[in-house]
MARLO-985216 format. One record per residue (C-alpha): residue number from 1; residue in one letter; x, z, y. Coordinates in nm, 4 decimals. Example, Ala and Ser with C-alpha at 12.3 -4.5 7.8 and 13.67 -1.06 7.14 Angstrom:
<recs>
  dovex  kolti        c1        c3        c2
      1      A    1.2300    0.7800   -0.4500
      2      S    1.3670    0.7140   -0.1060
</recs>
This chain:
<recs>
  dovex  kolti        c1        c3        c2
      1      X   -0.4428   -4.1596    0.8622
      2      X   -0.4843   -3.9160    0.5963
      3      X   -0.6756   -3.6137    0.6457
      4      X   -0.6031   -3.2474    0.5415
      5      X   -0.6404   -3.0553    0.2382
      6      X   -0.6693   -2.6581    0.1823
      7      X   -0.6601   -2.4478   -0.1410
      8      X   -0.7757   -2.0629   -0.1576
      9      X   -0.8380   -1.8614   -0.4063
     10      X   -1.1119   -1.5658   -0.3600
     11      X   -1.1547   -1.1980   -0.4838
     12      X   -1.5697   -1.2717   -0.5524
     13      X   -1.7387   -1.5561   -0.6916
     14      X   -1.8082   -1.8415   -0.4648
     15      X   -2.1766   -1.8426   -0.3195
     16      X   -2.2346   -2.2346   -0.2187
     17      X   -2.4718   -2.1684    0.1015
     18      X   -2.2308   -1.8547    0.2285
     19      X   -1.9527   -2.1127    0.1977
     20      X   -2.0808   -2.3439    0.3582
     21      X   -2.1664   -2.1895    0.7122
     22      X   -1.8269   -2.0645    0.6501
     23      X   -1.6717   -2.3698    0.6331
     24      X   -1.9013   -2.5212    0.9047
     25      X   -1.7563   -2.2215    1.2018
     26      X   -1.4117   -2.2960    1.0432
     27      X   -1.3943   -2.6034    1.1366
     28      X   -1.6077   -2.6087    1.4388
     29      X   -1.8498   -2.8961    1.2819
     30      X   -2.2620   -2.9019    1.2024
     31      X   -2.3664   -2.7680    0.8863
     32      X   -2.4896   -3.0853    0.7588
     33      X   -2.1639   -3.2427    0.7668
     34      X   -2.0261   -2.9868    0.5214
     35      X   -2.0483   -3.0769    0.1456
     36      X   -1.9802   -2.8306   -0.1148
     37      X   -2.0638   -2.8171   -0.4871
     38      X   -1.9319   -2.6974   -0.7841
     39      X   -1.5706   -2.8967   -0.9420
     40      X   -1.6732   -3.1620   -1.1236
     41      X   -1.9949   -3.2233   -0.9455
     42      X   -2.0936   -3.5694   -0.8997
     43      X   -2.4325   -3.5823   -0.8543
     44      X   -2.6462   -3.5058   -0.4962
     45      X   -2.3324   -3.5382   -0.3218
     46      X   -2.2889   -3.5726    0.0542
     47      X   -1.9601   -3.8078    0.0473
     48      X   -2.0964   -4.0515    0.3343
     49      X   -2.1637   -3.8665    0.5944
     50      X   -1.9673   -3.5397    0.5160
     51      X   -1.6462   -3.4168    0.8139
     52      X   -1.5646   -3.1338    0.5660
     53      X   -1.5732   -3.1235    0.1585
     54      X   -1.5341   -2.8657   -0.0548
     55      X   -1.5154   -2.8202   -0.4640
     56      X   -1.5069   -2.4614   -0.5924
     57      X   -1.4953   -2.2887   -0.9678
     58      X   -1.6292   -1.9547   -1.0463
     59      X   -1.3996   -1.7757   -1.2768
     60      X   -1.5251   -1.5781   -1.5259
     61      X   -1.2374   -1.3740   -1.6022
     62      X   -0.9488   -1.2218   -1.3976
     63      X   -0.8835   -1.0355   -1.0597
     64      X   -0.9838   -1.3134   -0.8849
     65      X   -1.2966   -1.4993   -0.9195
     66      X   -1.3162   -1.8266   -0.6853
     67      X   -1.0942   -2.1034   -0.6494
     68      X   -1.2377   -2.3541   -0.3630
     69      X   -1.0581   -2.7170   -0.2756
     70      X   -1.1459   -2.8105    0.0606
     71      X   -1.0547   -3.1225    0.1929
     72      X   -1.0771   -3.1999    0.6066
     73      X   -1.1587   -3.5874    0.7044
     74      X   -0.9421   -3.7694    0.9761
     75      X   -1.2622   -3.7123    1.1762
     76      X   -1.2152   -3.3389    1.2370
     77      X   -1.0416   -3.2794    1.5466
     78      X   -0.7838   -3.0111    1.5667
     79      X   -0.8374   -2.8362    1.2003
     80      X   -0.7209   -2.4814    1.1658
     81      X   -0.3874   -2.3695    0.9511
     82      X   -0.4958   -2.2802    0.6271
     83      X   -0.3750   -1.9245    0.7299
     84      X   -0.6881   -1.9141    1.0250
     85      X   -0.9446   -2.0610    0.7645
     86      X   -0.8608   -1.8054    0.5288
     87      X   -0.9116   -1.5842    0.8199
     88      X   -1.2972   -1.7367    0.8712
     89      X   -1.3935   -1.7044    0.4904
     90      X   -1.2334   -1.3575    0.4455
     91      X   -1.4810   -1.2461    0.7434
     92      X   -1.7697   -1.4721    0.6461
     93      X   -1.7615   -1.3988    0.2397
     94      X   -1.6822   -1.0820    0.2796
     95      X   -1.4000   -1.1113   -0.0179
     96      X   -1.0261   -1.0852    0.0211
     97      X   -0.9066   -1.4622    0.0249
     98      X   -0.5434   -1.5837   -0.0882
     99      X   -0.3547   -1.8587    0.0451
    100      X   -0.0671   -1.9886   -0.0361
    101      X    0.2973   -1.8584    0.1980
    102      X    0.6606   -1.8760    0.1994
    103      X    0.8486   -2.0777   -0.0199
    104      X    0.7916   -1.8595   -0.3476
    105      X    0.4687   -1.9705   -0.5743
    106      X    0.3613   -1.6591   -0.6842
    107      X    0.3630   -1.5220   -0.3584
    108      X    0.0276   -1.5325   -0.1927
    109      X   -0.0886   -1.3784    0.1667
    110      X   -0.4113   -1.1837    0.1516
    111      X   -0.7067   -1.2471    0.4378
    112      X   -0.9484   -0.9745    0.4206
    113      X   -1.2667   -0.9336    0.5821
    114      X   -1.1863   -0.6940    0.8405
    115      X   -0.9186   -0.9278    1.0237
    116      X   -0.6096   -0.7941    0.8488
    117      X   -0.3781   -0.9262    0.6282
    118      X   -0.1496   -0.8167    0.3520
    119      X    0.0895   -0.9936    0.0689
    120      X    0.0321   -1.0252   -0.3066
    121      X    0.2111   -1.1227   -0.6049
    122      X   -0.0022   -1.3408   -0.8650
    123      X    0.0485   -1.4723   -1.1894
    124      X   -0.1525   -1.7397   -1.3919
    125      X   -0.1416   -1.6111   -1.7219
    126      X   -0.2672   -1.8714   -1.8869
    127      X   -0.5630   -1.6954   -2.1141
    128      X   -0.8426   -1.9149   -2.0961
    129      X   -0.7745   -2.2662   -2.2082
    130      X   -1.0503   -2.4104   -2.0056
    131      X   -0.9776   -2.2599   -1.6683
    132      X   -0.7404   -2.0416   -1.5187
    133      X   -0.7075   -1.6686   -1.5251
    134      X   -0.5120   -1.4932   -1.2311
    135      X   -0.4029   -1.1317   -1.1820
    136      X   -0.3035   -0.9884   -0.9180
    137      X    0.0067   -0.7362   -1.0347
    138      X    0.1789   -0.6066   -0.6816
    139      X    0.0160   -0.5830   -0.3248
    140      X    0.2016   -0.4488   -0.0392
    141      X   -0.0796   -0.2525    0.0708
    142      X   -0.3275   -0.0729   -0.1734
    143      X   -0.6410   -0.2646   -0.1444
    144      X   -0.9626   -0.1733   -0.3157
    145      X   -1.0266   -0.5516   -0.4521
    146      X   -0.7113   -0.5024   -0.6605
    147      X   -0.7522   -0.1069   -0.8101
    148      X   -0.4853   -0.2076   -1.0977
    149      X   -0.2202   -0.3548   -0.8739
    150      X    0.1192   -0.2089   -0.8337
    151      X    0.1848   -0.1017   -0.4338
    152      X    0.5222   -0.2450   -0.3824
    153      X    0.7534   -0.4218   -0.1266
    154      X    0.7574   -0.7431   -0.2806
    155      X    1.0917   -0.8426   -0.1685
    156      X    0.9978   -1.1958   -0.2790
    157      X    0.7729   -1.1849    0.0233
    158      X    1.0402   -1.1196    0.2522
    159      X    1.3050   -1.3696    0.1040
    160      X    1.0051   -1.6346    0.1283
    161      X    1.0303   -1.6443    0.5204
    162      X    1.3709   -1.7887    0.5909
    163      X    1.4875   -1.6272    0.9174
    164      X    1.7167   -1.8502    1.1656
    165      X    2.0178   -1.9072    1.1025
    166      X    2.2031   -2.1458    1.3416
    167      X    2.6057   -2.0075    1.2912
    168      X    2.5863   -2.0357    0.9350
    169      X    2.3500   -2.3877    0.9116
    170      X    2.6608   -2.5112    1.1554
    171      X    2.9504   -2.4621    0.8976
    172      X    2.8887   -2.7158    0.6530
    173      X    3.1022   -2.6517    0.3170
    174      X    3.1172   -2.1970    0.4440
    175      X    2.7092   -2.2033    0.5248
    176      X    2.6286   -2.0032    0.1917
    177      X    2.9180   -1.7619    0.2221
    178      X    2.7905   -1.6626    0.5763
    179      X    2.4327   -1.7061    0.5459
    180      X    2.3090   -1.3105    0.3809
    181      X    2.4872   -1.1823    0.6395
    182      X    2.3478   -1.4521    0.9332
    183      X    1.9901   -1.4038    0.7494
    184      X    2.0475   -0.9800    0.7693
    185      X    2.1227   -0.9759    1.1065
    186      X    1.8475   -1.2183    1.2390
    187      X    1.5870   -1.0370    1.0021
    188      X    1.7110   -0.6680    1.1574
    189      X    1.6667   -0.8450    1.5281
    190      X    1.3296   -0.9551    1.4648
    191      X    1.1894   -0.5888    1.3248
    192      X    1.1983   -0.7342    0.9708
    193      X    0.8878   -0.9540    0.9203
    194      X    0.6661   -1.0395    0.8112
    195      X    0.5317   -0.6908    0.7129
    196      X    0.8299   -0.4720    0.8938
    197      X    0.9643   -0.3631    0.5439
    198      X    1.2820   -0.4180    0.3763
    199      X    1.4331   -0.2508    0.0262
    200      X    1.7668   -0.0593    0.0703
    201      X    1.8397   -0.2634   -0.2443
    202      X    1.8223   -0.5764   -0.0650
    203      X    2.0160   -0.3969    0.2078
    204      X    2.2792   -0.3277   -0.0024
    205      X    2.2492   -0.6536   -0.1891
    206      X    2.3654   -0.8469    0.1647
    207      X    2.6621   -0.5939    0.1999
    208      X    2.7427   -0.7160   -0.1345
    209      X    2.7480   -1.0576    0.0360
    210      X    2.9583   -0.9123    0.3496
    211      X    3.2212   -0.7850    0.0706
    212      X    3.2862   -1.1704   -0.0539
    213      X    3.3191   -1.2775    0.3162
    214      X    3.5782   -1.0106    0.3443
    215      X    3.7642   -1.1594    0.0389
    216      X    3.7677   -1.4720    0.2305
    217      X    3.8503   -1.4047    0.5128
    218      X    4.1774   -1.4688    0.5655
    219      X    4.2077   -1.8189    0.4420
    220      X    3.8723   -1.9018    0.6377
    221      X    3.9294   -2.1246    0.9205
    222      X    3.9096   -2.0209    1.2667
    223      X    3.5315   -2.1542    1.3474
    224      X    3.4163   -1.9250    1.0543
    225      X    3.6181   -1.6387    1.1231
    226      X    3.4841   -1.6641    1.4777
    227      X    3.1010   -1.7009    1.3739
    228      X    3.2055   -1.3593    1.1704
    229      X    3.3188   -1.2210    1.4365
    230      X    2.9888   -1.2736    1.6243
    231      X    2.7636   -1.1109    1.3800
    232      X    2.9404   -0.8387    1.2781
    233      X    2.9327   -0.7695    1.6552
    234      X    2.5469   -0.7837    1.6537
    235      X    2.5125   -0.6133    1.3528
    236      X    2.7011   -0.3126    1.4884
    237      X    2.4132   -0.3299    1.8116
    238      X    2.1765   -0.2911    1.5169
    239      X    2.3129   -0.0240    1.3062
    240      X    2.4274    0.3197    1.3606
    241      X    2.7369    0.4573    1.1624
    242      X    2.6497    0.7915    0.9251
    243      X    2.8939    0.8290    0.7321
    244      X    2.7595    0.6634    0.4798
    245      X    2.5045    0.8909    0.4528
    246      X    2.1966    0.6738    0.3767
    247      X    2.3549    0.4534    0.1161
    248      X    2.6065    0.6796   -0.0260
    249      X    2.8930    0.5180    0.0608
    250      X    3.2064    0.7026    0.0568
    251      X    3.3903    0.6059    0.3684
    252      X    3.7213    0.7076    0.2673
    253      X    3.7253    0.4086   -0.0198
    254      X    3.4639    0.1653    0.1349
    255      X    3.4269   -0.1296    0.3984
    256      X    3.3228    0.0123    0.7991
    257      X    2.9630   -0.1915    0.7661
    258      X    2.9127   -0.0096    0.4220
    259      X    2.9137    0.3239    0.6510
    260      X    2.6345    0.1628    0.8650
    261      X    2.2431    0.1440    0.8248
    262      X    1.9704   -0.0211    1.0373
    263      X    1.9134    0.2307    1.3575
    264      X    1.4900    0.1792    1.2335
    265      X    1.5125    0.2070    0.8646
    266      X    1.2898   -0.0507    0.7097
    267      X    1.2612    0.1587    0.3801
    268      X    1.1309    0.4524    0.4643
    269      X    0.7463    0.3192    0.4375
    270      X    0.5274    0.0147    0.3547
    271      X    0.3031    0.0006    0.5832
    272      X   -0.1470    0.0342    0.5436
    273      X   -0.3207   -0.3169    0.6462
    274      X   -0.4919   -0.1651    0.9805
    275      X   -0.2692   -0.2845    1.2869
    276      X   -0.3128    0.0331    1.4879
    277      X   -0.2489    0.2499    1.1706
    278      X    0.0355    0.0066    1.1406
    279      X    0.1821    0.0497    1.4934
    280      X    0.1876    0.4388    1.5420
    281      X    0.3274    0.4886    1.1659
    282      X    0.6140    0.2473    1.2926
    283      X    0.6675    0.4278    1.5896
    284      X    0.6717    0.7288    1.3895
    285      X    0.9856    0.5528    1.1875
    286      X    1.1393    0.4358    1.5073
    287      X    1.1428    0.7784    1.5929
    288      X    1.3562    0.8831    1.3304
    289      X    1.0957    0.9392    1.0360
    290      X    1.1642    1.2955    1.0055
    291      X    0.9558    1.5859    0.9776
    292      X    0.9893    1.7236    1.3399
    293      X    0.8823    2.1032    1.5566
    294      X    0.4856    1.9912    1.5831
    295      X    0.5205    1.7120    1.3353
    296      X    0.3339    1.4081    1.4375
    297      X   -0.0574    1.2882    1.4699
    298      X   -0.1978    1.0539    1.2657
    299      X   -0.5505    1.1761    1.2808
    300      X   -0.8344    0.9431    1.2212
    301      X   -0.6027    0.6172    1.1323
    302      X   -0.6688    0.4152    0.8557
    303      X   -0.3554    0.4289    0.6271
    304      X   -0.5432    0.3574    0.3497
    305      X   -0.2922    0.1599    0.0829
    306      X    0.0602    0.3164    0.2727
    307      X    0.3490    0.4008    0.0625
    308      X    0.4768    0.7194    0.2606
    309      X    0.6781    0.8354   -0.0509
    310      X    0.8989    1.1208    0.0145
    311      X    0.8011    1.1165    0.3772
    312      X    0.8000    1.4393    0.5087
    313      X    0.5117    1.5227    0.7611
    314      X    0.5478    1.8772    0.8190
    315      X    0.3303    2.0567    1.0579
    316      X    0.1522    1.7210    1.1095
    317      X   -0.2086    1.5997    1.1971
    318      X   -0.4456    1.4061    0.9551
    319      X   -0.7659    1.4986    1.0338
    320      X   -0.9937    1.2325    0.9278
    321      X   -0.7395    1.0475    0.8155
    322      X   -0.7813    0.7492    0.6096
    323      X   -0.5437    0.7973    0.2435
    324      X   -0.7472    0.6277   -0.0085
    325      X   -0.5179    0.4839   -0.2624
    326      X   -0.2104    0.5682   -0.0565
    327      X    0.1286    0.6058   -0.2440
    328      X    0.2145    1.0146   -0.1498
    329      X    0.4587    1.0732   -0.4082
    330      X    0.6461    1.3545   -0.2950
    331      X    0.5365    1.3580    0.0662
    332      X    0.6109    1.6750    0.2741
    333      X    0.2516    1.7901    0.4091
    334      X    0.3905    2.1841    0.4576
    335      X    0.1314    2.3504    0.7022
    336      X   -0.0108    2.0033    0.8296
    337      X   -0.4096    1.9604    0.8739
    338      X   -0.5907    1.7341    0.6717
    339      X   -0.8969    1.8275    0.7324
    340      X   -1.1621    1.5405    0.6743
    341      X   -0.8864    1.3286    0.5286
    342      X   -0.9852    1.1228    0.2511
    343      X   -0.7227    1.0803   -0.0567
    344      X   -0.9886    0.8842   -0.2678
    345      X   -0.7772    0.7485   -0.5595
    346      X   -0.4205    0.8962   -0.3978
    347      X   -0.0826    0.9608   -0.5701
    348      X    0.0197    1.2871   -0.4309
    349      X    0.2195    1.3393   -0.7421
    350      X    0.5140    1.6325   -0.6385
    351      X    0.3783    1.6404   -0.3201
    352      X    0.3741    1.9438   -0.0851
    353      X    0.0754    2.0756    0.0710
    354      X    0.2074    2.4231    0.0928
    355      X   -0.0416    2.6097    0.3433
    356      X   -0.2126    2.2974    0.4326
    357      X   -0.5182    2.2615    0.5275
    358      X   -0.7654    2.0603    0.3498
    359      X   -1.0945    2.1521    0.4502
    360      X   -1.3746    1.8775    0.3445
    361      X   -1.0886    1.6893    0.2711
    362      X   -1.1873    1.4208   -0.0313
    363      X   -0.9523    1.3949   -0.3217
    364      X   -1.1932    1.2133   -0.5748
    365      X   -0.9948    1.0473   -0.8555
    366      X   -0.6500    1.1435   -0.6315
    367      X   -0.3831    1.2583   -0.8536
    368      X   -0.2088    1.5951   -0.7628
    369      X    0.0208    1.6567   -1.0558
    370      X    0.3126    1.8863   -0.9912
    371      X    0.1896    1.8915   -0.6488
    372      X    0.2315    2.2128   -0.4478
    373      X   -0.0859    2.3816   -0.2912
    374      X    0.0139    2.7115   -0.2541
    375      X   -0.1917    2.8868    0.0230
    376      X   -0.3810    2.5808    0.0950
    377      X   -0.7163    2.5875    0.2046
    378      X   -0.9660    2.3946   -0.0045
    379      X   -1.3011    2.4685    0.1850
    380      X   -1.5955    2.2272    0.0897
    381      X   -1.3480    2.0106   -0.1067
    382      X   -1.4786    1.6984   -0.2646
    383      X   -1.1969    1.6798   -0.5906
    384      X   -1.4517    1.5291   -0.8664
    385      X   -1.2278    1.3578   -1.1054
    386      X   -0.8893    1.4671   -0.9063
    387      X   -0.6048    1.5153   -1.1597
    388      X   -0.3932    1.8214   -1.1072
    389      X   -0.1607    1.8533   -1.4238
    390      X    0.1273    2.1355   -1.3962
    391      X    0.0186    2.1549   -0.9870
    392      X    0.0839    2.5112   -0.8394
    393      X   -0.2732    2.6789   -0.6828
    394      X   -0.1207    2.9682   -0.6056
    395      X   -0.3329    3.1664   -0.3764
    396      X   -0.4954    2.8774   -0.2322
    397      X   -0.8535    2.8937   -0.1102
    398      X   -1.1069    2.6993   -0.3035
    399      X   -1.4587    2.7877   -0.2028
    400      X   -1.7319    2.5304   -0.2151
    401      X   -1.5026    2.2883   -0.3974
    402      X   -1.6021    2.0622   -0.6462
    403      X   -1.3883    2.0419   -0.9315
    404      X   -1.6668    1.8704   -1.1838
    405      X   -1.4621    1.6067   -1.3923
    406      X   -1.1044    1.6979   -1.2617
    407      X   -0.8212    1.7881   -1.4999
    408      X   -0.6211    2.0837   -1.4783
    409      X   -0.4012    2.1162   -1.7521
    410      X   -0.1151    2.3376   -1.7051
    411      X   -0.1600    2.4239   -1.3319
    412      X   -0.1221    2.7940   -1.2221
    413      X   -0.2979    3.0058   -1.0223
    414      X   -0.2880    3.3023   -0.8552
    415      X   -0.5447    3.5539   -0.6832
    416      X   -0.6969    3.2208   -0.6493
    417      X   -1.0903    3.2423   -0.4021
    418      X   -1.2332    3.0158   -0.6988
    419      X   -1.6215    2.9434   -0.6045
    420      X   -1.6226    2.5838   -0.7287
    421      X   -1.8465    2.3555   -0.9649
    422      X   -1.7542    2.2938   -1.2615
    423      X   -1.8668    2.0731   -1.5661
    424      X   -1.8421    2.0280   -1.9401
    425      X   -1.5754    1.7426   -1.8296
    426      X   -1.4077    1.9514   -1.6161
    427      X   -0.9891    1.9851   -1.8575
    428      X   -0.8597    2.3647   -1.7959
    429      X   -0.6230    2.3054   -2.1010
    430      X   -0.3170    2.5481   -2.0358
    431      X   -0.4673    2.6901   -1.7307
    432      X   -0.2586    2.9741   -1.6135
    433      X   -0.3388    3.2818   -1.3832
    434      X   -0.5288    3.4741   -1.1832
    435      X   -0.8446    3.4476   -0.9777
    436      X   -1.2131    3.5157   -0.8435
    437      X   -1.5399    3.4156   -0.8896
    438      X   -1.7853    3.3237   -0.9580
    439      X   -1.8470    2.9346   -1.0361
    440      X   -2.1335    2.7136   -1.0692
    441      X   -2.1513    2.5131   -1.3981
    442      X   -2.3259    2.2231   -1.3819
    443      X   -2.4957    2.0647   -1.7057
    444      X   -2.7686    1.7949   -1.7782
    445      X   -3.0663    2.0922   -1.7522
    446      X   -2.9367    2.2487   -1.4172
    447      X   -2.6611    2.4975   -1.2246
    448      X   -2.6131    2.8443   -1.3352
    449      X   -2.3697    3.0862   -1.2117
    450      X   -2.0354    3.1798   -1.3978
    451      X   -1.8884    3.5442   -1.2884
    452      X   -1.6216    3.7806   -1.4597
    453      X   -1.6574    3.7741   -1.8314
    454      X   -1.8903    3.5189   -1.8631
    455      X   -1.6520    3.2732   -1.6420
    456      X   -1.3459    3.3868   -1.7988
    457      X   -1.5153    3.3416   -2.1537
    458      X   -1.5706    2.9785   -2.0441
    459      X   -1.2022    2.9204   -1.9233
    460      X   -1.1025    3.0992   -2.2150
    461      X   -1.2823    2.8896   -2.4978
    462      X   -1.1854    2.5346   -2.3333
    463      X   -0.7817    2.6615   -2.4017
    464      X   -0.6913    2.8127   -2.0653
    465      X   -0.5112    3.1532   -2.0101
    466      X   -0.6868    3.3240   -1.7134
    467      X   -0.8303    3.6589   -1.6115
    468      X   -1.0823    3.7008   -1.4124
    469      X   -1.0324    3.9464   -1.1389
    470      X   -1.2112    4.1588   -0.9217
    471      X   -1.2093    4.1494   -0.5582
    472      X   -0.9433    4.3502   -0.3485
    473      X   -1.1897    4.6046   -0.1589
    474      X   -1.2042    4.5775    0.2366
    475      X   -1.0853    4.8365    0.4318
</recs>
């Protein structure tokens, strides 16, 4: 009886000991029965008396650092999936761990320490001739371990986990005609796993494959017709007809299914790692994913990582919000409250935050370009290295904001409250408007105020076009 073999690869380095006890809770058995040591050790092993085994590299190079072998003896009663080990050494390393999933190689399915999970696409690239070097290039979630990786759907992730498909595996010489539209149907039934995300391209890529079953149709036999016949009917319990509206499908000169899309749109988002965050975000999308009267409230969630692109969240709650490295490319955020929230390392680019408020909000590294603050409040605002190229300030309220290292080339202002700190790496290039003072420059020998001439000299010498204005008197 042969025993049962695991392969991971790690975020950080492998630390032997930490391993170890790892290895030891994962698979329930005494320390001293677990034998690790560096590939290619030899020496001072433990091969007698050992239950569990384990040879790791450290990578010197790369987005990941650790690959570990681990091999399970007869012995062991009961060992865990290599899905729940991952699980254990994600929580006891502290490091994101990859396993393998699905049926696609570069696809890998990410354990991280907090007891969530995500996908990620990885490539070998082959640099080092004496070891491998890994990077990780797409994640569906924005994760911290991975700063350079593209946020993305990774529809290989989804076409890795085969849905059920009993009509179509039942028609012998027909089953590939039938089985897209078998495969779109059961995925749609199940709330699209594994990550509840699906690309209207792929969408529209299994109508493609409804259009060649129309073709056939007629000269099908009557056992395929009939299995037709049964999804379609399922597939209109799934979808709602808008006129093509989705899709933009003319229904005047196409098919009736091409004038149908799922009645939860798996599109619309991808979704942040934490379940809860995951849940009500859903819910939000079963809902319609509209900007609503009220808006919705996602205060205090963690959707740290979340594609909301072009999301509209109008009126909405995000206080305390968790948005670091979240995808917020044109996302609606018209008179919603972010106070609290933090955008660490955001893509707001286009995005609306017309009257919002943003009060102690952090937007460190966050890039705003294009984006659309006028009248938002920017009380106590943490925006040290933000980008804000070509954004619109107009009349917003920055007081206490710290604007040391951010870039603001080509944004406007207007009557702008502008009591921030400022830097010699703070960009004003192109610079246009109006506002108030004064600022605080900070430099290696201290703070010193900058008001009227002596602040608009500054803007004025580092190539932007403002005046400095005095205040409107009280009544």
């Amino acid at each position: 009886m042969n025993g049962t073999g695991y392969g991971f690869l790690t975020a950080a380095r492998p630390d032997r000991d930490r391993l170890a006890g790892a290895l030891a809770r994962g698979f329930g058995v005494p320390g001293a029965r677990v034998d690790v040591a560096p590939d290619g050790v030899v020496d001072g092993r433990n091969w007698d008396t050992a239950l569990v085994t384990c040879e790791y590299e450290a990578l010197r190079a790369g987005d990941l650092r650790g690959m570990l072998n681990v091999y399970a003896t007869p012995q062991v009663t009961g060992p865990p999936a290599p899905e729940e080990l991952a699980a254990v050494l994600a929580g006891e390393l502290g490091t994101p761990v990859l396993v393998e999933w699905g049926t696609v190689p570069w696809i890998r399915k990410v354990l991280l320490p907090q007891g969530r999970s995500t996908f990620a696409a990885v490539e070998d690239l082959d640099i080092a001739k004496d070891q491998p070097w890994f990077r990780v290039y797409a994640t569906q979630a924005g994760l911290a371990a991975f700063p350079e990786a593209e946020v993305e759907g990774l529809p290989d992730a989804v076409r890795g986990l085969a849905p059920p498909t009993p009509l179509a595996d039942g028609l012998g010489e027909h089953r590939a005609l039938l089985w897209p539209w078998e495969a779109l149907v059961a995925r749609m039934a199940a709330g699209w796993p594994p990550a509840r995300w699906y690309g209207a391209g792929m969408y529209r890529e299994d109508l493609a494959g409804r259009d060649r079953i129309e073709e056939a149709l007629p000269g099908l036999p009557e056992p395929v017709r009939a299995a037709v016949a049964t999804l379609d009917a399922r597939f209109r319990e799934l979808t709602v007809d808008d006129s093509g509206e989705e899709l933009g499908a003319d229904p005047s000169a196409t098919a009736w299914y091409r004038h149908r899309r799922p009645a939860v749109l798996p599109w619309r988002v991808l979704l942040p790692v934490d379940p809860d965050a995951a849940h009500w975000l859903w819910k939000w999308v079963e809902d319609g994913a509209e900007g609503k009267p009220g808006g919705t409230d996602m205060s205090h969630f963690d959707l740290s990582g979340a594609d909301l692109t072009g999301a509209d969240f109008s009126c909405s709650l995000f206080c305390g919000t968790g948005l670091a490295r979240a995808n917020l490319t044109g996302t609606e955020f018209y008179r919603s409250h972010l106070q609290g929230a933090d955008l660490t390392g955001a893509d707001a680019t286009g995005a609306c935050f017309v009257r919002a408020h943003l009060d102690g909000a952090v937007l460190r590294g966050a890039v705003l370009d294009g984006a659309d603050l006028a009248r938002a409040d920017l009380y106590g605002v943490d925006a040290r290295g933000a980008r804000l190229r070509g954004a619109r300030i107009l009349g917003a309220t920055l007081m206490k904001t710290d604007l040391r290292g951010a870039d603001l080339t080509g944004a406007t202002l207007r009557e702008n409250s502008f009591r921030v700190t400022l830097d010699d790496t703070t960009t004003v290039t192109g610079l246009t408007g109006t506002l108030f003072g004064p600022a605080t420059l900070t430099t290696e020998t201290g703070t010193r105020p900058l008001t009227g001439p002596t602040l608009e000299s500054w803007l004025r010498t580092r190539g932007a076009d403002v005046r400095v204005i005095t205040p409107h008197r009280q009544n």
